[in-house]
C-alpha positions as YAML, in Angstrom:
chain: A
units: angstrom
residues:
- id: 1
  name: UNK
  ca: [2.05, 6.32, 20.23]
- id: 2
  name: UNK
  ca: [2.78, 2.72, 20.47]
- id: 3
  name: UNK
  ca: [-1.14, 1.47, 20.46]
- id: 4
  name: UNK
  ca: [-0.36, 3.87, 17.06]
- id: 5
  name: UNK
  ca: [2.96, 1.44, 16.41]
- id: 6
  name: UNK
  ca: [1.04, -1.66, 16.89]
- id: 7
  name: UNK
  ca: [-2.26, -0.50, 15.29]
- id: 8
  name: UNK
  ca: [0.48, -0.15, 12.00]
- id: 9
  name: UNK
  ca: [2.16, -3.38, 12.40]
- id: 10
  name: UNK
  ca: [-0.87, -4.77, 12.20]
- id: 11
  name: UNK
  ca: [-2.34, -3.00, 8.81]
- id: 12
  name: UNK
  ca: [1.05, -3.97, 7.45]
- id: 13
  name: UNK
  ca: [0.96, -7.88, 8.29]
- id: 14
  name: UNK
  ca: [-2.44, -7.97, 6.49]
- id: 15
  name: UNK
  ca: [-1.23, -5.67, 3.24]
- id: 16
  name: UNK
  ca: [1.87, -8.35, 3.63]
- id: 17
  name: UNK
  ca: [-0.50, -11.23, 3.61]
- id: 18
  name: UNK
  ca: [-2.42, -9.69, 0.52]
- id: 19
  name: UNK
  ca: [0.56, -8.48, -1.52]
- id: 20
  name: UNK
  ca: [0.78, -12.02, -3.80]
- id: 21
  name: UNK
  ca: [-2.13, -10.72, -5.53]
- id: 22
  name: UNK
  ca: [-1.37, -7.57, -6.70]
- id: 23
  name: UNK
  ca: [1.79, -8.76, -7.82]
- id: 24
  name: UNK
  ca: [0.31, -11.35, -10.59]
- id: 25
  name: UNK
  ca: [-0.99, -8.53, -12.22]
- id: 26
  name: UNK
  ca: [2.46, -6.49, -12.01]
- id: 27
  name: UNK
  ca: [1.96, -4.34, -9.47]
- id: 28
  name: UNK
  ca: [1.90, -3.48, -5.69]
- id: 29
  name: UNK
  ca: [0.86, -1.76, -2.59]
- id: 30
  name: UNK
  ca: [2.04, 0.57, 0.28]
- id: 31
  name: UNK
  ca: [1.11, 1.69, 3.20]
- id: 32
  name: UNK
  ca: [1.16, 5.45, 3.24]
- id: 33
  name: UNK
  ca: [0.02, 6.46, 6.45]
- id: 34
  name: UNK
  ca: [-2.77, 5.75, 9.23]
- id: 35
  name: UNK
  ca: [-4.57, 8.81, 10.77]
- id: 36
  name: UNK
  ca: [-5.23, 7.68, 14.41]
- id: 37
  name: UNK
  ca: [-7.89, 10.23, 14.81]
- id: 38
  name: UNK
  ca: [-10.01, 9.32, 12.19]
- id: 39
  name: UNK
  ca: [-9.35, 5.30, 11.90]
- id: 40
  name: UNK
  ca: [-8.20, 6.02, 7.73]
- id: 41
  name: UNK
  ca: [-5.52, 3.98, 6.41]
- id: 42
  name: UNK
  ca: [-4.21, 5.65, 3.66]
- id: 43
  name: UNK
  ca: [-2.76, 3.05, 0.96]
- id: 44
  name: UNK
  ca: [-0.66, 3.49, -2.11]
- id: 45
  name: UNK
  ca: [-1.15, 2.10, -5.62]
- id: 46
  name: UNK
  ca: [2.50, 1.01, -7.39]
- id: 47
  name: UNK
  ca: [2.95, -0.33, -10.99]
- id: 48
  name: UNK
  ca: [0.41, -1.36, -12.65]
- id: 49
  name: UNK
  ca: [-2.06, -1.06, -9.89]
- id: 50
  name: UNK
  ca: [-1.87, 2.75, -9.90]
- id: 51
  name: UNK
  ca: [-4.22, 4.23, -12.21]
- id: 52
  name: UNK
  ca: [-5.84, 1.08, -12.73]
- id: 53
  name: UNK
  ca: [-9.74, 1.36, -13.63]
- id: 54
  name: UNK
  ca: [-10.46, -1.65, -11.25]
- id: 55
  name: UNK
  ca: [-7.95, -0.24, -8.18]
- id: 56
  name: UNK
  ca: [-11.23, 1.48, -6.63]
- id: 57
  name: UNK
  ca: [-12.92, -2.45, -6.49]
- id: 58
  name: UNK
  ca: [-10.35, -4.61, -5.66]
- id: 59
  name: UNK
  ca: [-9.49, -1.54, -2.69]
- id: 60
  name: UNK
  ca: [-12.91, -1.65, -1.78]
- id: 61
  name: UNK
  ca: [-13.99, -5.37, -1.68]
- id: 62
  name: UNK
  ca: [-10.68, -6.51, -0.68]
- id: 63
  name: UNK
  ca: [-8.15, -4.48, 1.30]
- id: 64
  name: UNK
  ca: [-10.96, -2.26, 2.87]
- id: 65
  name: UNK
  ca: [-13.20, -5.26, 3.79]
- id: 66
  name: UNK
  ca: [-9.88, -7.80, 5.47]
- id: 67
  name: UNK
  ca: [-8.73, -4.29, 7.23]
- id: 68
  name: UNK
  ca: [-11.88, -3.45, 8.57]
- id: 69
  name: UNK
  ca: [-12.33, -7.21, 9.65]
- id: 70
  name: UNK
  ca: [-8.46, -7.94, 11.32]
- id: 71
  name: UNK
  ca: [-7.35, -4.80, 12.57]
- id: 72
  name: UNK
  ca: [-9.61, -3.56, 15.17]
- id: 73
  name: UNK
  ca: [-10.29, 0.88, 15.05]
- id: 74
  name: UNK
  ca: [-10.18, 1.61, 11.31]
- id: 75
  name: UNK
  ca: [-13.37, 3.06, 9.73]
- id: 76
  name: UNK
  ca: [-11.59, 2.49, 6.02]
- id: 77
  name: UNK
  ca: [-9.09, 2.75, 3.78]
- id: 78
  name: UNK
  ca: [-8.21, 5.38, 1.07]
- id: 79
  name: UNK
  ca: [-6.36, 4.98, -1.90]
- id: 80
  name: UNK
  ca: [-3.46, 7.16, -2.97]
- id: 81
  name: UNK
  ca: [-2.87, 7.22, -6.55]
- id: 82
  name: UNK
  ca: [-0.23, 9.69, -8.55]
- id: 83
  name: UNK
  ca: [-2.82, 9.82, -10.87]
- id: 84
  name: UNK
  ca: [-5.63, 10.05, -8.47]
- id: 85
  name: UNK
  ca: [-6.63, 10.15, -4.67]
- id: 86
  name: UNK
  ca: [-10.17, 7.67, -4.43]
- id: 87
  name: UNK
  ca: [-11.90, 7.78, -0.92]
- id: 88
  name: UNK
  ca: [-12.66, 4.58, -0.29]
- id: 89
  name: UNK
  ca: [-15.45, 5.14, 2.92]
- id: 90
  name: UNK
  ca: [-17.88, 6.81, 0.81]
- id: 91
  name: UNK
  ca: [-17.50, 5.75, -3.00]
- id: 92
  name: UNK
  ca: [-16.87, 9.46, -4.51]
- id: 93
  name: UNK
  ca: [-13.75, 10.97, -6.05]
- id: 94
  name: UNK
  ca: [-11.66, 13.08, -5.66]
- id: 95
  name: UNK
  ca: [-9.40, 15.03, -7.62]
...
């Protein structure tokens, strides 16, 4: 549990360090969960960043790629919309 605890810290210092951006365009993001087993970090979309037709690019080519790169034993990152849940690791939606 606490290489769990310190695998989350982690993911949260970079979503902390990433934050500014999503804010200029009103909106935000959260981390939702990570699944240890399978290396998914599970990320919500707040204001105006949930729903948004770009979420899926700026998830993928940004939070996905800096994760991936800084926080060593995650295979990707999934969005978690109210409107919508977007996997992330393999480009196809779900509903």
């Amino acid at each position: 549990m606490e290489q769990s605890d310190n695998i989350i810290n982690q993911i949260e210092q970079v979503l902390d360090k990433m934050r500014p951006f999503f804010h200029r365009d009103g909106g935000d993001i959260e981390l939702d969960h990570f699944d240890e087993r399978t290396g998914i970090v599970y990320i919500k979309a707040i204001g105006a960043c949930d729903g948004c037709s770009l979420a899926s690019f700026d998830f993928k080519d940004g939070i996905e790629v800096v994760l991936m790169d800084e926080v060593p034993g995650i295979s990707g990152v999934e969005l978690v919309s109210t409107n919508k849940s977007l996997n992330l690791t393999d480009n196809q939606t779900k509903d």
